[in-house]
N, C-alpha and C positions, 0 to 999 in steps of 0.2 A: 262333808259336802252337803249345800244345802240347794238344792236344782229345783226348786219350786218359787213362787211367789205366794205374798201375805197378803191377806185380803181383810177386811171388816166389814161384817153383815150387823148392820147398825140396830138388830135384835139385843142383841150384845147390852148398845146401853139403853134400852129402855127406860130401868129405873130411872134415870134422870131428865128423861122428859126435857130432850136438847132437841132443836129445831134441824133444818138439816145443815143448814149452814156449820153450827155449833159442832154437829155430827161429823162432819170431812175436818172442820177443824182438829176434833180430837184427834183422829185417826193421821193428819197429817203428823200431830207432835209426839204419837207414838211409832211409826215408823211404817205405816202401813204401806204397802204401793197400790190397793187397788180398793174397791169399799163398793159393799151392795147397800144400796137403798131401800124403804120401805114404800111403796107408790102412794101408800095415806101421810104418808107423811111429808113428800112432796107436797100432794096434793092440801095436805093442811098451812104450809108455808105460803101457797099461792093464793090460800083463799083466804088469809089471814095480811093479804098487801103484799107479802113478797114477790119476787119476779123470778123468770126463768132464766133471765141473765143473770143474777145475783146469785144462781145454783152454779151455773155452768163458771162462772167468774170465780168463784170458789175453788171448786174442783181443780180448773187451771193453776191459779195459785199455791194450791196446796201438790201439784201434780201426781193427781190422784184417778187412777183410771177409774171407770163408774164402770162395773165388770157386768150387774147385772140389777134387775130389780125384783123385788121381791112384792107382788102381786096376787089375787086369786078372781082367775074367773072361770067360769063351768064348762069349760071347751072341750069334757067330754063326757058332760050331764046325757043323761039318757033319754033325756026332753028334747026335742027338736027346737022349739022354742026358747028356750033356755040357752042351747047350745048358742042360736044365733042372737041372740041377746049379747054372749059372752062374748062371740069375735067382735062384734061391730065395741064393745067397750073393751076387747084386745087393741080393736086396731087404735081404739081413739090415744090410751093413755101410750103405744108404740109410738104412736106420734110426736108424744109430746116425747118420752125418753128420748127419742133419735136426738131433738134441740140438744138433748142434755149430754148427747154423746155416749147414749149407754151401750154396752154392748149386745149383751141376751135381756131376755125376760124370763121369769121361771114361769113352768107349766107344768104342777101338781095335780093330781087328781082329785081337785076340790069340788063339791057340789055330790048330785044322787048320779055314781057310777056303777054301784051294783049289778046295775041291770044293762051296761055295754060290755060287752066282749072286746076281748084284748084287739080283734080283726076291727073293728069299730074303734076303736080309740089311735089304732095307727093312719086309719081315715081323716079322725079329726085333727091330730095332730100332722100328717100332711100337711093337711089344710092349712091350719093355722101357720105354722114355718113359712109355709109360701107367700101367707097375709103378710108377715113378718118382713121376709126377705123382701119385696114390694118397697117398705115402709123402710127398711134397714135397721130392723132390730130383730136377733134373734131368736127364738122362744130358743128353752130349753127343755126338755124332757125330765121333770121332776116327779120319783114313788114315795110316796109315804108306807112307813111299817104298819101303819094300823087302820088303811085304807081299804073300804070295800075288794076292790078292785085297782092293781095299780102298785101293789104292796111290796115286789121285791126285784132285787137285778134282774133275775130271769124275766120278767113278766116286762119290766122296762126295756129289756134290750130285745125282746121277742117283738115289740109296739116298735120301737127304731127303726130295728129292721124291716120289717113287714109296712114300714111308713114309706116306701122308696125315697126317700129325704136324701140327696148325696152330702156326704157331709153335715150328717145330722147329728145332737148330742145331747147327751145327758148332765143333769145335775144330781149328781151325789154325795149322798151325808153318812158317816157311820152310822147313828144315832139309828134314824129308820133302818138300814142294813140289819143293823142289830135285832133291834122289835119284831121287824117282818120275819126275821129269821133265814137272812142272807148270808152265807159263809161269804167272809170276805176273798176268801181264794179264788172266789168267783172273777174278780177285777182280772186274773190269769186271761180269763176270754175276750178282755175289752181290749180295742187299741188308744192311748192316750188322746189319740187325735176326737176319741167319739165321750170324752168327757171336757163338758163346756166352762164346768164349777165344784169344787170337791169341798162340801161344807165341811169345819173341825170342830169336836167336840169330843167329849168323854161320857161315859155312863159309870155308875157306880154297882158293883156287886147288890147290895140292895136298895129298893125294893125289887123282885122280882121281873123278870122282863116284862109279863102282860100288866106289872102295876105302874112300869116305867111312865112320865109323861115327861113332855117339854122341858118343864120346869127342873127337872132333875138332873138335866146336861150338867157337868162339872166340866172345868178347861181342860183340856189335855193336857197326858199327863199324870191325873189327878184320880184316874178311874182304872174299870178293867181294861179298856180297850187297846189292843195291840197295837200301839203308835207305829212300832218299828217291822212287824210285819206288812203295818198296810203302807209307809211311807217305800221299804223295799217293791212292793207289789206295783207301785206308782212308779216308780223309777224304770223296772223292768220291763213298763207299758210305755216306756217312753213318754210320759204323762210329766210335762213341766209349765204344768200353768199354775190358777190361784187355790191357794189353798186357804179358805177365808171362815175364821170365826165363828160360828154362829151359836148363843147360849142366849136361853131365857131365862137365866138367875133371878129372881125376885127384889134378895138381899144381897148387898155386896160389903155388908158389915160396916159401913163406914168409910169406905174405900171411894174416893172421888173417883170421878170419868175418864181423867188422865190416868192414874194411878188402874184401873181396871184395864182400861186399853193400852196398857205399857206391860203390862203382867202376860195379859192375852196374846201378845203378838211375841213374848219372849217363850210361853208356853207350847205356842206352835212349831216356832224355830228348836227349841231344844228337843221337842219331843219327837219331830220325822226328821232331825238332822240325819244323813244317811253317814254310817259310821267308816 
């Protein structure tokens, strides 16, 4: 039984420096049904002559939900200024995803959050959701493992909550789980309904967690990570939405962009099939 959907976070194919179009392409001919975007690289197709109908025209054809997009702005910098720098450039590039039909936007804690408190970052993230919901796109609540501030489930779902957001969600990735030092048994306390995006990936036994980076995601699978406890834990949350890619591999050995996104999307299906 497989009760999830496949998603592709177009990190994935980097190394080949495919436009976006190129990008929903692949992901159509490897089976994907739903595919995150990167907003620079939207944003480079359009400044480079392409258009926002020829994105959204894409998408259609290949019928491919645009689940979320993958962004950074400082909405919950410890700068006042900075902060409102970030919403008015949330609310702009919101705008344009809506044309595109996307559905969330991610919201990591990127920028100087050291110095906000979790009480303050559910303030801003309020905020933000609400610009969102306005505009009709919706952030999500994204931790990093190796963030200031912001770093593990608890701390995420303590921001959620304390956001009074009805129906607010998070974006979750093992990978950071891991780093930060999240027992995955944690997902035990979530309801499926309050996760918007479940990144996939694997981590390798070495190098050690605090030497782990980006770069060392392996596909699931392929690593230590308990595919089949966490795909049971997802089921049990009632959690049936995307379960989407995401790997900054460097090298892919020689392996074209079809051939990595057809490996990718069978690696996810084999590894949370629920037995």
């Amino acid at each position: 039984m497989f009760p999830f959907k496949i998603a592709l976070n177009t990190s994935t194919l980097f190394p080949f420096n495919l436009n976006v179009i190129q990008q929903i392409e692949v992901a159509e001919e490897a089976g994907f049904e739903g595919i995150e975007l990167w907003m620079q690289d939207i944003e480079a197709y359009i400044s480079g002559g392409g258009t926002i109908q020829e994105i959204k025209s894409a998408l259609e054809r290949a019928n491919i939900e645009f689940i979320n997009a993958i962004t950074f702005f400082k909405w919950a910098d410890v700068d006042a200024e900075v902060r409102k720098a970030a919403f008015e450039q949330a609310e702009k590039e919101m705008q344009l995803l809506k044309l595109l039909g996307c559905k969330y936007i991610a919201a990591p804690p990127f920028g100087n959050v050291e110095g906000t408190n979790l009480d303050e970052m559910a303030e801003y993230f309020n905020y933000i959701v609400r610009l969102g919901r306005q505009v009709g796109v919706e952030p999500i609540l994204e931790f990093w493992g190796k963030a200031k501030k912001l770093s593990t489930l608890d701390e995420a779902h303590y921001v959620l909550d304390k956001s009074n957001i009805s129906n607010g969600k998070m974006l979750l990735d093992p990978f950071h789980m891991y780093v930060g030092g999240s027992d995955f048994s944690g997902l035990k306390s979530l309801k499926g309904e309050e996760i918007g995006v479940f990144h996939i990936n694997d981590y390798p036994n070495n190098p050690e967690k605090d030497e782990l980076t980006d770069q060392d995601r392996v596909f699931p699978g392929e690593g230590a990570l308990p595919t089949e406890e966490i795909a049971q834990l997802l089921n049990a949350i009632e959690y049936d939405g995307y379960l989407s890619l995401e790997l900054f591999i460097e090298d892919f050995k020689g392996k074209t962009a079809a051939e990595v996104a057809k490996y990718g999307h069978n690696s996810v299906r084999k590894s949370f099939e629920l037995l």
